[in-house]
C-alpha positions, 0 to 999 in steps of 0.5 A: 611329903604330905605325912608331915601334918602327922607328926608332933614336937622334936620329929615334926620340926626336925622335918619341916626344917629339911623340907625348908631346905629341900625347897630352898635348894629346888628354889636356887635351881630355878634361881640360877637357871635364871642367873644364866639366861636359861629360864625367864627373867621374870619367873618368880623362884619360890612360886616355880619352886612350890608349882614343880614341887607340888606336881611332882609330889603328886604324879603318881596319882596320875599315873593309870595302868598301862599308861605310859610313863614316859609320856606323862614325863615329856608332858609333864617337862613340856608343860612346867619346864618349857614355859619357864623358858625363853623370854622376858616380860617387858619391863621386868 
């Protein structure tokens, strides 16, 4: 999604407009993942929104040939998803 900086005029908005929204709907994933005790009540939506977003838009530079895929995929979820997890900062 990086290509955008590319574009011009109609097209360049009619893209960012659908990546405002492809955010905000990655933003209301982490919101109710909140809402309903799943994730950390102190995560903030748009910073965990942007954070995924951009590790995922970018995995496949990490990718190197005859690595495993899955693993990168476990380490990836281990790391972003289990740290949103769990508990509540005092106070928040």
């Amino acid at each position: 999604m990086q290509e955008w900086r590319y574009l011009e005029g109609e097209r360049r908005e009619e893209i960012l407009g659908e990546r405002r929204c492809y955010e905000e709907r990655v933003r209301a994933l982490f919101r109710e993942g909140r809402e309903l005790g799943d994730l950390r009540t102190d995560l903030d939506d748009a910073t965990a929104a942007l954070l995924t977003l951009s590790a995922v838009n970018w995995a496949y530079t990490w990718l190197q040939p005859g690595r495993d895929t899955d693993e990168l995929a476990d380490r990836f979820y281990a790391l972003l998803i289990d740290g949103m997890r769990g508990y509540a900062t005092p106070g928040a």
